[in-house]
TORTI-134461 format. One line per 5 residues: their letters; for each residue x, y, z of C-alpha. Coordinates in nm, 3 decimals, padded with zeros to 5 digits. Example, Ala and Ser with C-alpha at 12.3 -4.5 7.8 and 13.67 -1.06 7.14 Angstrom:
BEGIN
as) 01.230,-00.450,00.780  01.367,-00.106,00.714
***
This chain:
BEGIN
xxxxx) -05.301,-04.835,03.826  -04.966,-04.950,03.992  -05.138,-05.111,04.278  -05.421,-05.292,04.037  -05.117,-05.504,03.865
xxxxx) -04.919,-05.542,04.220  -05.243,-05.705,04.349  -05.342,-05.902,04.015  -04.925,-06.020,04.058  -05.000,-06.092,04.401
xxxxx) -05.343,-06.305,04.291  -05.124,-06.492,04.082  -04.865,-06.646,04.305  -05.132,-06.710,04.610  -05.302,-06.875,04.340
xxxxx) -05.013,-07.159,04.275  -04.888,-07.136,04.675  -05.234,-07.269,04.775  -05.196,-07.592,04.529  -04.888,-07.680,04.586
xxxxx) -04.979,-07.683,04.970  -05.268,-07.879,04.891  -05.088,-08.132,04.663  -04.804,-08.192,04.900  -04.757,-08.546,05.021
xxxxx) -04.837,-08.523,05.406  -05.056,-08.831,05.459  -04.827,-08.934,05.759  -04.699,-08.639,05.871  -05.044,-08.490,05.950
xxxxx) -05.191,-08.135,05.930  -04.936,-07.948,06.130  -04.677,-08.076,05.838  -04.900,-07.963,05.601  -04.905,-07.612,05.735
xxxxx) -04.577,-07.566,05.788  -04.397,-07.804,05.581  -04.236,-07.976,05.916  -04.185,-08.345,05.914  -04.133,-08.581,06.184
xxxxx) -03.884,-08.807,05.983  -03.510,-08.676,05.953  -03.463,-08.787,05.587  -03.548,-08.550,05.320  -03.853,-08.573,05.072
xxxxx) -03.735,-08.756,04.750  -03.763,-08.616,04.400  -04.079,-08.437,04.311  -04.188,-08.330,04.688  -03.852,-08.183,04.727
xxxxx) -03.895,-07.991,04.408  -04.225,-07.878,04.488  -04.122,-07.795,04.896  -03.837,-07.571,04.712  -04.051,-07.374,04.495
xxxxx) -04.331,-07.311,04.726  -04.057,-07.156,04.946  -03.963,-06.909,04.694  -04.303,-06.846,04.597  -04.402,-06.751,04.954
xxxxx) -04.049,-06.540,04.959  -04.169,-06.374,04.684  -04.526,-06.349,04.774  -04.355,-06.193,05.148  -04.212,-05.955,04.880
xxxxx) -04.473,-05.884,04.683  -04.679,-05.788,04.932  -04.405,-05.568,05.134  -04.361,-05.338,04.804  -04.751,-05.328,04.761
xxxxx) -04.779,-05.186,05.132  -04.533,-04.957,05.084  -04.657,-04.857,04.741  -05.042,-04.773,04.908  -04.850,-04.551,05.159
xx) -04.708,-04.343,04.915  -04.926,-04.326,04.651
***
């Protein structure tokens, strides 16, 4: 039962990770900035792509999480 709601909680943050990645202004940084959120210019992202760069960070933190208690979870249980 544990494991059903770790991996609907899981569901739910890949779920907003994957649009926010999708959404993320990259047109001239190209697709390896889109992966990994690199960019070739030294100045930061202004206003609302900052704010979204920050939260997708901790929502992959806490998908990395997430997913570490889950594994340990299905090896004790």
């Amino acid at each position: 039962m544990v494991l059903s709601v770790m991996h609907i909680v899981i569901l739910l943050v890949v779920i907003p990770i994957i649009s926010i990645t999708l959404s993320l202004n990259t047109k001239s940084e190209g697709l390896g900035a889109a992966i990994t959120g690199a960019s070739d210019t030294y100045r930061g992202a202004v206003g609302v792509e900052e704010q979204k760069r920050r939260l997708l960070e901790r929502l992959c933190y806490g998908f990395v999480a997430l997913s570490l208690i889950a594994v340990v979870l299905t090896n004790f249980f």
